[in-house]
mmCIF file of the N, C-alpha and C atoms, coordinates in Angstrom:
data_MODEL
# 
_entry.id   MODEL 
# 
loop_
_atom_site.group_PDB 
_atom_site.id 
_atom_site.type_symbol 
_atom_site.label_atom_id 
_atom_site.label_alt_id 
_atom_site.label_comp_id 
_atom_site.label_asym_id 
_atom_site.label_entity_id 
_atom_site.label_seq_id 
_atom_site.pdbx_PDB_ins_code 
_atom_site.Cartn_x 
_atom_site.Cartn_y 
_atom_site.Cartn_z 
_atom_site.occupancy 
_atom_site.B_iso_or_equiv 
_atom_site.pdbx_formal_charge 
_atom_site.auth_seq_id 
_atom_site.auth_comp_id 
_atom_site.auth_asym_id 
_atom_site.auth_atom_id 
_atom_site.pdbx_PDB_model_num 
ATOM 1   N N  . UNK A 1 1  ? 23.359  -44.343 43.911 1.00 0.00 ? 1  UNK A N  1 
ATOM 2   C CA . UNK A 1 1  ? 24.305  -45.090 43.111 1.00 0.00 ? 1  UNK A CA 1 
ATOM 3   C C  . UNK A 1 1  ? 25.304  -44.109 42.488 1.00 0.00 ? 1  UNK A C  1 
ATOM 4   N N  . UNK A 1 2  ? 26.542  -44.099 42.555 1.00 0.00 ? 2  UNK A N  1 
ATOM 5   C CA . UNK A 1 2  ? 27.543  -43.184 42.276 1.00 0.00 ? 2  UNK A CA 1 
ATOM 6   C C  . UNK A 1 2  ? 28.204  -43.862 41.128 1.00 0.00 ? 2  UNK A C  1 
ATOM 7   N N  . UNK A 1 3  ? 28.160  -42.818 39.854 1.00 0.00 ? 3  UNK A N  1 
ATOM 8   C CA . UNK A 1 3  ? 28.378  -43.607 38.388 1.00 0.00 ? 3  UNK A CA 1 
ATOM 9   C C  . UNK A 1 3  ? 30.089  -43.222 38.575 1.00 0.00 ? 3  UNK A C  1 
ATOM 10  N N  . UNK A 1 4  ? 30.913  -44.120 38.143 1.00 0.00 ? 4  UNK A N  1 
ATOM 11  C CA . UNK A 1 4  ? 32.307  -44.127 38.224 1.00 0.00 ? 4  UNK A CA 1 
ATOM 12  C C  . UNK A 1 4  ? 32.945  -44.185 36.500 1.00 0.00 ? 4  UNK A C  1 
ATOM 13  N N  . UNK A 1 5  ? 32.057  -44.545 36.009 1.00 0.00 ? 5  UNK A N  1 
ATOM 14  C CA . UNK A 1 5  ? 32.394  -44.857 34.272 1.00 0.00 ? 5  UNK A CA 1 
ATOM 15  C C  . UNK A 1 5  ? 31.192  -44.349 33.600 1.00 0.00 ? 5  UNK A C  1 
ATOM 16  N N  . UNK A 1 6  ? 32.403  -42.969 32.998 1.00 0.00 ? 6  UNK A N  1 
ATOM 17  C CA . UNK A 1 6  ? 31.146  -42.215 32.157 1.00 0.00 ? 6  UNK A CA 1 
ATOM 18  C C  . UNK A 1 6  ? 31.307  -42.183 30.873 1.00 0.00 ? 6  UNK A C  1 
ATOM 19  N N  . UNK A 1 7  ? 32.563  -43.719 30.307 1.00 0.00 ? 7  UNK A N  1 
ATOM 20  C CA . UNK A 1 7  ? 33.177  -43.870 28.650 1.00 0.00 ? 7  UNK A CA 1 
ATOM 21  C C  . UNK A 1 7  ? 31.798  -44.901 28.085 1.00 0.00 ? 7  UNK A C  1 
ATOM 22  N N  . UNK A 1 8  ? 31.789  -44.612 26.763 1.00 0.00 ? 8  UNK A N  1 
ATOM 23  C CA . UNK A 1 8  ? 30.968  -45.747 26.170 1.00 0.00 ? 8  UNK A CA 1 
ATOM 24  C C  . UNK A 1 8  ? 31.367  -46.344 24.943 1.00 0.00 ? 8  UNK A C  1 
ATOM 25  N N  . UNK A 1 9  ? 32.068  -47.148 25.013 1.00 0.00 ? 9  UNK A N  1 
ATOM 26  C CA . UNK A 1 9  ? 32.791  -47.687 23.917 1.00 0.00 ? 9  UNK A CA 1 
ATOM 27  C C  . UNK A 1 9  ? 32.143  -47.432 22.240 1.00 0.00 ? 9  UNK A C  1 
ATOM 28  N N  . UNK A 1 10 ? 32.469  -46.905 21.488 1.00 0.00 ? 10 UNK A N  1 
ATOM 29  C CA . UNK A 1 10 ? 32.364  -46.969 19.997 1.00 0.00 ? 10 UNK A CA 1 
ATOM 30  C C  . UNK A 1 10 ? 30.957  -47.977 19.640 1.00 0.00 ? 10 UNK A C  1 
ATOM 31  N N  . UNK A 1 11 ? 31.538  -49.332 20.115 1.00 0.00 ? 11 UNK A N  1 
ATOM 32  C CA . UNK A 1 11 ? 30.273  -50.799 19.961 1.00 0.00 ? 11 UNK A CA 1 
ATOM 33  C C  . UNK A 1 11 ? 29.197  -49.654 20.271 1.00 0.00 ? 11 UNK A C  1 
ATOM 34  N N  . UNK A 1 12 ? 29.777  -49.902 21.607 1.00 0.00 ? 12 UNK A N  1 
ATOM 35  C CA . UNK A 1 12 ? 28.454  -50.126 22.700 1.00 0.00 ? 12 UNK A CA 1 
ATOM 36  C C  . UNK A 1 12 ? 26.773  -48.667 21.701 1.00 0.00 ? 12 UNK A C  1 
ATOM 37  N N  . UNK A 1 13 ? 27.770  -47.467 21.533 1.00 0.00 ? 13 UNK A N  1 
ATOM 38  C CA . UNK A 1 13 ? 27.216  -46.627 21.146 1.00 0.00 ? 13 UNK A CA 1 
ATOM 39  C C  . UNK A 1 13 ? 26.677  -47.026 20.216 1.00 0.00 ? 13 UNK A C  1 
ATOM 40  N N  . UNK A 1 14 ? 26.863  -47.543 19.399 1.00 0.00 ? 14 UNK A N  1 
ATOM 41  C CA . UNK A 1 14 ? 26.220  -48.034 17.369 1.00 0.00 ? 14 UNK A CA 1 
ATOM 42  C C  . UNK A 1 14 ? 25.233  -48.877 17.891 1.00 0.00 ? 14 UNK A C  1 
ATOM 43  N N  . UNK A 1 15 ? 25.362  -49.854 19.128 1.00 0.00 ? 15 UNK A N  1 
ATOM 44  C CA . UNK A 1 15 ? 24.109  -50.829 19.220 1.00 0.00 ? 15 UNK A CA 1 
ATOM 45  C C  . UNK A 1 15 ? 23.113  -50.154 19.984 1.00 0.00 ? 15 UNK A C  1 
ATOM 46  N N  . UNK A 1 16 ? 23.432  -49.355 20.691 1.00 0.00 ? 16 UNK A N  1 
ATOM 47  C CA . UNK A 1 16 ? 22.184  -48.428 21.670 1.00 0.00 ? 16 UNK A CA 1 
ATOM 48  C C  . UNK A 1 16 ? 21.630  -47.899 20.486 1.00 0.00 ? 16 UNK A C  1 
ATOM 49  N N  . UNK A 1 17 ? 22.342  -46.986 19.366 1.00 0.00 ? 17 UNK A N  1 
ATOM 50  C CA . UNK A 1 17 ? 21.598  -46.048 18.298 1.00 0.00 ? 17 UNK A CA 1 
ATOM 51  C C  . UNK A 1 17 ? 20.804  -46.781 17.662 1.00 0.00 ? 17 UNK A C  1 
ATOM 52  N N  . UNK A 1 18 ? 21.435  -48.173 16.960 1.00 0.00 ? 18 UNK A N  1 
ATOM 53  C CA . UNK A 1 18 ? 20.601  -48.840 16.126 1.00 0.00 ? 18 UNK A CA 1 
ATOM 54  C C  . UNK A 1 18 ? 19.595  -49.430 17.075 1.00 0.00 ? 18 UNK A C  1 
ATOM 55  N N  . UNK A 1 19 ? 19.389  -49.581 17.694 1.00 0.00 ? 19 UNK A N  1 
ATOM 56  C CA . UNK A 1 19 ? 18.130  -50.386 18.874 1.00 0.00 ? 19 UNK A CA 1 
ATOM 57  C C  . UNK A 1 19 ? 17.173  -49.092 19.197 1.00 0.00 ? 19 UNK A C  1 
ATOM 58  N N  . UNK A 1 20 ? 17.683  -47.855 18.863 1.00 0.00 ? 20 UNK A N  1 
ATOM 59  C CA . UNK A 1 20 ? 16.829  -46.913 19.185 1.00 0.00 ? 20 UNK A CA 1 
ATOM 60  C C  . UNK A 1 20 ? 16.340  -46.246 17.801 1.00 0.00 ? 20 UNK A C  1 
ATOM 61  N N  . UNK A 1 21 ? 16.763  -46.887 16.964 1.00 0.00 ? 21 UNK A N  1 
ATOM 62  C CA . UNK A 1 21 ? 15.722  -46.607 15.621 1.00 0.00 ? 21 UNK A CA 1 
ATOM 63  C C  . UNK A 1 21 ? 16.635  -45.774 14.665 1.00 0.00 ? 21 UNK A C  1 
ATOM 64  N N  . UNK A 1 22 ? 17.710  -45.147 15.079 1.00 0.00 ? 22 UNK A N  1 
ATOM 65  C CA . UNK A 1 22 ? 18.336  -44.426 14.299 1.00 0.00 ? 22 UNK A CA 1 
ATOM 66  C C  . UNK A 1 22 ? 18.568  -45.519 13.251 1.00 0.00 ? 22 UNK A C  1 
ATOM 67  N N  . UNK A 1 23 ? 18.942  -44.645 11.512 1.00 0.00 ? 23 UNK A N  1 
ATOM 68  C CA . UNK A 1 23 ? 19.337  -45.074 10.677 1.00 0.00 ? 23 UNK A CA 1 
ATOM 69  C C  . UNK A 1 23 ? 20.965  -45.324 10.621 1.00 0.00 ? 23 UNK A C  1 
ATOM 70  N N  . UNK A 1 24 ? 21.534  -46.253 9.260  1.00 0.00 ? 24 UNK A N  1 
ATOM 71  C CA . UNK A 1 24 ? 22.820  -46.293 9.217  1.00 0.00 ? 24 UNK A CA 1 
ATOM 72  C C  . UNK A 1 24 ? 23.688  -44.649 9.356  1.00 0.00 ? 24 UNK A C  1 
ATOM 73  N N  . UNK A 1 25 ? 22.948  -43.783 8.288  1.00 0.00 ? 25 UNK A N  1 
ATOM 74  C CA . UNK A 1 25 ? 23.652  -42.776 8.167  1.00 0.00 ? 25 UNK A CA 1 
ATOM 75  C C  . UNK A 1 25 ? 23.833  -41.979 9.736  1.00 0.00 ? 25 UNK A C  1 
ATOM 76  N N  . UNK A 1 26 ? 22.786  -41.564 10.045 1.00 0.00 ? 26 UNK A N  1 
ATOM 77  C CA . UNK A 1 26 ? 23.038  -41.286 11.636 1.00 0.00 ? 26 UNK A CA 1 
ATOM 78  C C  . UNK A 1 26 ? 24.035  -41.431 12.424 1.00 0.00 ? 26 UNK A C  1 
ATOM 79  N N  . UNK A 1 27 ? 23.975  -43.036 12.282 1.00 0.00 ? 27 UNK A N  1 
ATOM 80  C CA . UNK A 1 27 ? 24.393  -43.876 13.314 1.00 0.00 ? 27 UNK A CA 1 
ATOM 81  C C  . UNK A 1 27 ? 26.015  -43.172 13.155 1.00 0.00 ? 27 UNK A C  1 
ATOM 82  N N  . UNK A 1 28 ? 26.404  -43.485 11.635 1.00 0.00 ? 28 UNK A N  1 
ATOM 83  C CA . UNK A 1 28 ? 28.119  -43.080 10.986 1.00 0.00 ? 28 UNK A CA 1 
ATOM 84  C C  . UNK A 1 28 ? 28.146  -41.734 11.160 1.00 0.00 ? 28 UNK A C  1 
ATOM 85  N N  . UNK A 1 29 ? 26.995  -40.630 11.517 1.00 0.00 ? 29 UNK A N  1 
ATOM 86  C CA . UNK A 1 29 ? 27.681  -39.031 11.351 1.00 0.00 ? 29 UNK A CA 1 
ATOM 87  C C  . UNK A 1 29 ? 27.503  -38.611 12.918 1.00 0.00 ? 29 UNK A C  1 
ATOM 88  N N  . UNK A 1 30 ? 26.640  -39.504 13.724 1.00 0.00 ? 30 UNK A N  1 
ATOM 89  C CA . UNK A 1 30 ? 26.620  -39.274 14.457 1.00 0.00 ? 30 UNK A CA 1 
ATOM 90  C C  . UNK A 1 30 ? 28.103  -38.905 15.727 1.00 0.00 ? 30 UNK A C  1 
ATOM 91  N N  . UNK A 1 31 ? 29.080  -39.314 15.919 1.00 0.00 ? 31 UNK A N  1 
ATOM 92  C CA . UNK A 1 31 ? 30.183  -39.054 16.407 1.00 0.00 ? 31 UNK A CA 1 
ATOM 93  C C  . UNK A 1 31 ? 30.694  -37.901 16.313 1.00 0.00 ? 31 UNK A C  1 
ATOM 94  N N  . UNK A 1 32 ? 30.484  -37.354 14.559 1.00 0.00 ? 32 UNK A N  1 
ATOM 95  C CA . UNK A 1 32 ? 31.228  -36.017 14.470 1.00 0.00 ? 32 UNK A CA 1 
ATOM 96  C C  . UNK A 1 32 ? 30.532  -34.937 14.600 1.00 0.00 ? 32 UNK A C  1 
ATOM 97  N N  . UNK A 1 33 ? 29.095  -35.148 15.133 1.00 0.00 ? 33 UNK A N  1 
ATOM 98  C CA . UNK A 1 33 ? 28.326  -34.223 15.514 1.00 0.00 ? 33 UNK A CA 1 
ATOM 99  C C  . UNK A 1 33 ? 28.618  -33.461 16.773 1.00 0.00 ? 33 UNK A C  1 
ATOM 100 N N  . UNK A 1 34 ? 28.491  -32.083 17.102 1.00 0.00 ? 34 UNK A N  1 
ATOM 101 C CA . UNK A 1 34 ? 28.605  -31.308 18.136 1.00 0.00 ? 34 UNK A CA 1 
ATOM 102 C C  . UNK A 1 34 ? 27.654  -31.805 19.242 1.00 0.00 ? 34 UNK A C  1 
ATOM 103 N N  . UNK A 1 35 ? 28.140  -31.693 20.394 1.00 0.00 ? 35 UNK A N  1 
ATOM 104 C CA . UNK A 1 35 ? 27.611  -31.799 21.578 1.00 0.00 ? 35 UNK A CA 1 
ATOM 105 C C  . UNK A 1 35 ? 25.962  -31.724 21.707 1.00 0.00 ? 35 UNK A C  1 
ATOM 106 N N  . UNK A 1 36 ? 25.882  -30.370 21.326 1.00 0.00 ? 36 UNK A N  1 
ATOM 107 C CA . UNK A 1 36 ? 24.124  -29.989 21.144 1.00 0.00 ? 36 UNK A CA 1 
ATOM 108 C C  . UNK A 1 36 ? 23.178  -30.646 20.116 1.00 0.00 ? 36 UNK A C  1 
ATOM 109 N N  . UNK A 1 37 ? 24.243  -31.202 18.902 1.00 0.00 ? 37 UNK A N  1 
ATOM 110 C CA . UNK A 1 37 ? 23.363  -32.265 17.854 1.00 0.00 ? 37 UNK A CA 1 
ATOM 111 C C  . UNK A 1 37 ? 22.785  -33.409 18.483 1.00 0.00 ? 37 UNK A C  1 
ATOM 112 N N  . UNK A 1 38 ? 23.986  -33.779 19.511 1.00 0.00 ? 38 UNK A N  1 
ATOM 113 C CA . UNK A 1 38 ? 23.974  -35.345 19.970 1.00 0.00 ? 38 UNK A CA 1 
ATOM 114 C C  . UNK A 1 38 ? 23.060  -35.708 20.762 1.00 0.00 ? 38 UNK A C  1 
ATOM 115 N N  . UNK A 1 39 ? 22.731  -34.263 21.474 1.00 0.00 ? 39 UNK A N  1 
ATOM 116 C CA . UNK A 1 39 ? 21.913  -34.479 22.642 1.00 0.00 ? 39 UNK A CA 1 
ATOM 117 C C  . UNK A 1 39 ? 20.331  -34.292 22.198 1.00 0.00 ? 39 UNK A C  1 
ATOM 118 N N  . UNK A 1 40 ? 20.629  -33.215 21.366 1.00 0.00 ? 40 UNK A N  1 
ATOM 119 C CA . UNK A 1 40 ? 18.813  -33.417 20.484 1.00 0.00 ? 40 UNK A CA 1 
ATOM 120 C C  . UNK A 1 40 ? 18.851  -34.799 19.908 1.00 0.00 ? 40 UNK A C  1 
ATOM 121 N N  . UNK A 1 41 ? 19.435  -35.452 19.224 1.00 0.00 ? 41 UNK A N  1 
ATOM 122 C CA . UNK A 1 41 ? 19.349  -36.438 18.630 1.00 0.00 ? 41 UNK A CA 1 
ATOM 123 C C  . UNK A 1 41 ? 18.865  -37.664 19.703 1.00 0.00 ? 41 UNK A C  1 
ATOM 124 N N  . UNK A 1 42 ? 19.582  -37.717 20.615 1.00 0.00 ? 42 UNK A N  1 
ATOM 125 C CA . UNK A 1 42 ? 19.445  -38.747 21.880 1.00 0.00 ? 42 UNK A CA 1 
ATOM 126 C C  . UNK A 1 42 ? 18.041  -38.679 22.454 1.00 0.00 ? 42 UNK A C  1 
ATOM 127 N N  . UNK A 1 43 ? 17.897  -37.202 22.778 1.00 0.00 ? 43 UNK A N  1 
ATOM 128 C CA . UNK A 1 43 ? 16.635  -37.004 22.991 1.00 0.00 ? 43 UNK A CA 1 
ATOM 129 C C  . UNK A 1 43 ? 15.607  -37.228 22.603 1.00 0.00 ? 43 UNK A C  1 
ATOM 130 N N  . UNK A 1 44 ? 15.553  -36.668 20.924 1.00 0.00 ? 44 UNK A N  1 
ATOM 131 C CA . UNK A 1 44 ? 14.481  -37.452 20.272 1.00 0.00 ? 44 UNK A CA 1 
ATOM 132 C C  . UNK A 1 44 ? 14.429  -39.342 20.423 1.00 0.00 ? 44 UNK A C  1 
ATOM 133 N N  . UNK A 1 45 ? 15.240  -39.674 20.268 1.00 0.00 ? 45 UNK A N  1 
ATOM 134 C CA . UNK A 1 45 ? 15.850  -41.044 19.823 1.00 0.00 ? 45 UNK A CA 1 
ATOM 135 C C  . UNK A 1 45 ? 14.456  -41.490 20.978 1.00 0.00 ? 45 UNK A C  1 
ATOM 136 N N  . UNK A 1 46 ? 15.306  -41.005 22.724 1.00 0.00 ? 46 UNK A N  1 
ATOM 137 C CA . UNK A 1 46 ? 14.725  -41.310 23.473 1.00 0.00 ? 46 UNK A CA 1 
ATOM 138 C C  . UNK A 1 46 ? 12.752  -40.711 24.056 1.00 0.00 ? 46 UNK A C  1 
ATOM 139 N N  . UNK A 1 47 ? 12.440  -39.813 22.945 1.00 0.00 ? 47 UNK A N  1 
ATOM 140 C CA . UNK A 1 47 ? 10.907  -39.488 23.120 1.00 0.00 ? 47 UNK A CA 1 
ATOM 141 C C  . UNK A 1 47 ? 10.313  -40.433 22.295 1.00 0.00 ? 47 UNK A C  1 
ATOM 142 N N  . UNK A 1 48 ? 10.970  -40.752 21.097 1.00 0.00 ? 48 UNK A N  1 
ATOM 143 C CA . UNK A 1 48 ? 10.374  -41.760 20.431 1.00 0.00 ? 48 UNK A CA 1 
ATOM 144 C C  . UNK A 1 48 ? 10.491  -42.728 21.317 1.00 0.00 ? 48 UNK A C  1 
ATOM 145 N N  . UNK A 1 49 ? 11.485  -43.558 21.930 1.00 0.00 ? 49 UNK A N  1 
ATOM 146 C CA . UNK A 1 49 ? 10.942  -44.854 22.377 1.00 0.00 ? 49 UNK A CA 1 
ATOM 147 C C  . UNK A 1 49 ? 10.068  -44.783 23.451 1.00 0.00 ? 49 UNK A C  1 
ATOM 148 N N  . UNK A 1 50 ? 9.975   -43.310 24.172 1.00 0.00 ? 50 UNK A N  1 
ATOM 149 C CA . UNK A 1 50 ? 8.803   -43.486 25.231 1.00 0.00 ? 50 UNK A CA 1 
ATOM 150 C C  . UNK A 1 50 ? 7.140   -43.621 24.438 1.00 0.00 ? 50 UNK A C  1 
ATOM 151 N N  . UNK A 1 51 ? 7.151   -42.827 23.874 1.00 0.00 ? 51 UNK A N  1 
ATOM 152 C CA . UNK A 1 51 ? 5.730   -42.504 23.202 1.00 0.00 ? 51 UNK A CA 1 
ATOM 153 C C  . UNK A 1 51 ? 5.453   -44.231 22.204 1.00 0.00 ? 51 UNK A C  1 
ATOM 154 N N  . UNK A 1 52 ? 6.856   -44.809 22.538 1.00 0.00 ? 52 UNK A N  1 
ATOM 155 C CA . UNK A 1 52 ? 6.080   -45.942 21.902 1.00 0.00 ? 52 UNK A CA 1 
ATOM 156 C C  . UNK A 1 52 ? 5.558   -47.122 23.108 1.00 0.00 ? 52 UNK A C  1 
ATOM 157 N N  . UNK A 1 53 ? 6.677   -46.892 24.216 1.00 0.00 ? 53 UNK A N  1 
ATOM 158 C CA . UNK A 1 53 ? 6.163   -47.432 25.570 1.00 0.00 ? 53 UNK A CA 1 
ATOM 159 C C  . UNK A 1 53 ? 4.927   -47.159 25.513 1.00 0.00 ? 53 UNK A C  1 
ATOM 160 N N  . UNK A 1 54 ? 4.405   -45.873 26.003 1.00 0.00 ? 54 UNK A N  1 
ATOM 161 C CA . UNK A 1 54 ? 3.144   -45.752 26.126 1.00 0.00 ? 54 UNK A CA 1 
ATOM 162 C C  . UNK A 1 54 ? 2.118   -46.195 25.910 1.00 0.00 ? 54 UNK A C  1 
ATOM 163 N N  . UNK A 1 55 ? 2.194   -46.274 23.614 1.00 0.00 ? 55 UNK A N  1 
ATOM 164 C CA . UNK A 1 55 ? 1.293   -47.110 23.156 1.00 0.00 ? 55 UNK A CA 1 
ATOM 165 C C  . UNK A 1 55 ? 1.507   -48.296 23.708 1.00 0.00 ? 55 UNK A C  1 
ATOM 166 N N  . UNK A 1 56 ? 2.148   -49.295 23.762 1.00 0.00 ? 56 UNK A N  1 
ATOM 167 C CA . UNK A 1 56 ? 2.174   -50.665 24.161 1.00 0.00 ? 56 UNK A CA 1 
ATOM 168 C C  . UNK A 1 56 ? 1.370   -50.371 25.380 1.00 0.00 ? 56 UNK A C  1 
ATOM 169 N N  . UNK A 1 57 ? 1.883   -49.665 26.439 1.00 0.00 ? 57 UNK A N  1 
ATOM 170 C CA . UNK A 1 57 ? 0.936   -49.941 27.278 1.00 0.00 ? 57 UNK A CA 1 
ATOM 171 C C  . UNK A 1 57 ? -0.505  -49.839 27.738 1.00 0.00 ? 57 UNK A C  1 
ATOM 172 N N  . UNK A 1 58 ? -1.138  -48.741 26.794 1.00 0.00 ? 58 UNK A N  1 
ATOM 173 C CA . UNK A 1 58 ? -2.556  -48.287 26.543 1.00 0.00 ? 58 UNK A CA 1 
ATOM 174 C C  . UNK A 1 58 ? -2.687  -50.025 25.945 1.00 0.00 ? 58 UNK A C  1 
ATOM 175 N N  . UNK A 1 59 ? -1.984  -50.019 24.981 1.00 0.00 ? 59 UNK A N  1 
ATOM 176 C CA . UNK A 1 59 ? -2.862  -51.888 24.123 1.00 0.00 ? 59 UNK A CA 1 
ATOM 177 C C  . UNK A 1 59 ? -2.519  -52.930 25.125 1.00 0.00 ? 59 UNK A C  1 
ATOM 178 N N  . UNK A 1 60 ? -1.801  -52.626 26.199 1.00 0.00 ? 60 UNK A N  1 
ATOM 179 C CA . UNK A 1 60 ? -2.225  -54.022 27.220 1.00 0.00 ? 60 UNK A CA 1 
ATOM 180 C C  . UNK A 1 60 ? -2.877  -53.784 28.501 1.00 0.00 ? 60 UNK A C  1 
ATOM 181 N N  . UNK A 1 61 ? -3.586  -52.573 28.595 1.00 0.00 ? 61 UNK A N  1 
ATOM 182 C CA . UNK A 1 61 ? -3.987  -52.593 29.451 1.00 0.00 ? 61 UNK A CA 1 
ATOM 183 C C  . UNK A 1 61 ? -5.905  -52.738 29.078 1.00 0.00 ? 61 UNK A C  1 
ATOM 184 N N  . UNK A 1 62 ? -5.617  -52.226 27.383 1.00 0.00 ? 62 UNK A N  1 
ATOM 185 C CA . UNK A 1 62 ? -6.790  -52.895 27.106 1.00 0.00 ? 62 UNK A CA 1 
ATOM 186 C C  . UNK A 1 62 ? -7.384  -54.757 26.773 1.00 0.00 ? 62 UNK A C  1 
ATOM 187 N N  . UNK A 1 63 ? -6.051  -54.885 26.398 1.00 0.00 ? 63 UNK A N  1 
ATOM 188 C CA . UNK A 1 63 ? -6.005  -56.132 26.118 1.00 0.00 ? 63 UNK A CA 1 
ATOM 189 C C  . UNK A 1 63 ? -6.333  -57.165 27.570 1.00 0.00 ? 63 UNK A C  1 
ATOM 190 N N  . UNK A 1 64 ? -6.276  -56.754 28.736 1.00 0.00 ? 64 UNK A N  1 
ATOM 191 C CA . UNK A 1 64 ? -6.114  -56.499 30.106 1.00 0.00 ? 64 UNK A CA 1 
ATOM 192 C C  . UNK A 1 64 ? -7.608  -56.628 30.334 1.00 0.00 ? 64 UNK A C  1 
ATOM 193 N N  . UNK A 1 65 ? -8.352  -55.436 30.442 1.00 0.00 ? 65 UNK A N  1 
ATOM 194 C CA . UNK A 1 65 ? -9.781  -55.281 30.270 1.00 0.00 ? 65 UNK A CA 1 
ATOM 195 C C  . UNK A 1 65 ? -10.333 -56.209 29.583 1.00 0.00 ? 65 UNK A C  1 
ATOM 196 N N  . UNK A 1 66 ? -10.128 -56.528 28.474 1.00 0.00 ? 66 UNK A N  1 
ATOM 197 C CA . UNK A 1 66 ? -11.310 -57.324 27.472 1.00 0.00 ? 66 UNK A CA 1 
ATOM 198 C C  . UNK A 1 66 ? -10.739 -58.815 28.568 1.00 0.00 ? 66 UNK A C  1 
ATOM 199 N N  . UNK A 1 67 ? -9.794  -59.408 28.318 1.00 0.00 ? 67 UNK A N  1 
ATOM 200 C CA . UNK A 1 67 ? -9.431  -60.381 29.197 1.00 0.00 ? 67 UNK A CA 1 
ATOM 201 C C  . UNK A 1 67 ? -10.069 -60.943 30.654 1.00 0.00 ? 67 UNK A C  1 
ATOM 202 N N  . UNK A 1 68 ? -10.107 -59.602 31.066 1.00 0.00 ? 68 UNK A N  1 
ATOM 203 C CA . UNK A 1 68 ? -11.196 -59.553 32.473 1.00 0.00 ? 68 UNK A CA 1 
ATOM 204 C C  . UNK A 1 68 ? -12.600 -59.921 32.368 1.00 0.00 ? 68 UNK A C  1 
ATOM 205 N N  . UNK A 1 69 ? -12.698 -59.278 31.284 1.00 0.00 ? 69 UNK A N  1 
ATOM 206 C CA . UNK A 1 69 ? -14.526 -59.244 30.840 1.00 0.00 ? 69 UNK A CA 1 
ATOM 207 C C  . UNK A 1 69 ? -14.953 -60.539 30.247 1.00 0.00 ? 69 UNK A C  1 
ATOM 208 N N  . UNK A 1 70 ? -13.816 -61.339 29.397 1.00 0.00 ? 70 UNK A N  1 
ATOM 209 C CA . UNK A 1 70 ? -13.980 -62.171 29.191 1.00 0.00 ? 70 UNK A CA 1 
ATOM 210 C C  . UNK A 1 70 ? -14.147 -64.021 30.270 1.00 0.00 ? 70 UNK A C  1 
ATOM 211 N N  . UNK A 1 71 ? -13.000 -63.461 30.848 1.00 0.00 ? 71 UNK A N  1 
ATOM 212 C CA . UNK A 1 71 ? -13.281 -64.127 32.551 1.00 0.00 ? 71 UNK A CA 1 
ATOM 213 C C  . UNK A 1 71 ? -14.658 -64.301 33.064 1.00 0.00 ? 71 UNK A C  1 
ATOM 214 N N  . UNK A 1 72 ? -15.201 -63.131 33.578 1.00 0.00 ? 72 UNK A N  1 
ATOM 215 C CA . UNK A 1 72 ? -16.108 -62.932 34.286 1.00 0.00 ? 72 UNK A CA 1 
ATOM 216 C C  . UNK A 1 72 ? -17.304 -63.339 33.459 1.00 0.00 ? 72 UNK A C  1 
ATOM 217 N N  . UNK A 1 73 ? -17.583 -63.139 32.424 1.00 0.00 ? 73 UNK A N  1 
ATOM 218 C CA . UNK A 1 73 ? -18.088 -63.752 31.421 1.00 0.00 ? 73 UNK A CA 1 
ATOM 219 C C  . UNK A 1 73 ? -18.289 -65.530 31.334 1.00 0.00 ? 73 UNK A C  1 
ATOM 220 N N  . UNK A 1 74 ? -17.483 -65.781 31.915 1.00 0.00 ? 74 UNK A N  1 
ATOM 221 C CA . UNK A 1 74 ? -16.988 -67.430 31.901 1.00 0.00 ? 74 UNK A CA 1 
ATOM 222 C C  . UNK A 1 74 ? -17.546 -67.720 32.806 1.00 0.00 ? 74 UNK A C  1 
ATOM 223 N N  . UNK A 1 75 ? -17.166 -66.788 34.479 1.00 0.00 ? 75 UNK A N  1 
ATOM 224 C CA . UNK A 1 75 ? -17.496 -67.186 35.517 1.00 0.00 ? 75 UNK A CA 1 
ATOM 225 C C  . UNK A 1 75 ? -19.330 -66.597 35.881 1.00 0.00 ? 75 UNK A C  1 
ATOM 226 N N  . UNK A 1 76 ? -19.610 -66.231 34.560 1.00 0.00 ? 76 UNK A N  1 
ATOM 227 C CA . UNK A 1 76 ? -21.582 -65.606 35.387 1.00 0.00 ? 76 UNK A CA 1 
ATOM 228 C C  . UNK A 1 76 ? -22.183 -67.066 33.989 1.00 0.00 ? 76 UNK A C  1 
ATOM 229 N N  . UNK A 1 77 ? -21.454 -67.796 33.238 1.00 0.00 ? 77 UNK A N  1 
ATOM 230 C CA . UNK A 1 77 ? -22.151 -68.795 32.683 1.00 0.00 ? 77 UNK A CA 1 
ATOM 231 C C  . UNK A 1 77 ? -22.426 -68.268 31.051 1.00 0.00 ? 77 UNK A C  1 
ATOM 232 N N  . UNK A 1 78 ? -22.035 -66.951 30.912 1.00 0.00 ? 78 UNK A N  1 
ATOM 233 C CA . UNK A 1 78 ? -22.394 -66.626 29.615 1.00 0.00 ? 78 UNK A CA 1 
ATOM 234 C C  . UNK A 1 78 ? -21.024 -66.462 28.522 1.00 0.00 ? 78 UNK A C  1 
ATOM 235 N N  . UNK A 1 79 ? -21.734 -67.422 27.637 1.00 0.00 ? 79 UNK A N  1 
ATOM 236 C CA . UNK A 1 79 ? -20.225 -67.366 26.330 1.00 0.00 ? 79 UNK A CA 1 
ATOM 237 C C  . UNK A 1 79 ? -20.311 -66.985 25.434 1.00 0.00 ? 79 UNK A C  1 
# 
């Protein structure tokens, strides 16, 4: 896939930051920050939302398991 548009409108940027947890102040100093701020910042922004993926997915894959057990449970007659 060959990216042709590498602008991100002003909006667009404030709603990605705020959806990624940054605060107001951030969000407003963020622009006049240097290149290397922006990108640690993004970065973190973006380790935090993985490490929170993660958890979600450890809790549904348990949630997953008990679900199963509970099934099978149903299906050998015992409740």
């Amino acid at each position: 896939m060959k990216v042709t548009n590498t602008s991100v409108t002003d909006k667009e940027m404030t709603e990605v930051l705020y959806q990624a947890g940054l605060n107001e102040k951030q969000i407003k100093t963020f622009p006049s920050n240097c290149y290397a701020e922006k990108v640690r910042i993004l970065r973190n922004a973006r380790h935090s939302l993985l490490d929170s993926i993660h958890k979600q997915q450890t809790l549904l894959d348990k949630l997953d398991y008990v679900l199963w057990c509970t099934e099978h449970q149903e299906s050998e007659g015992e409740v």
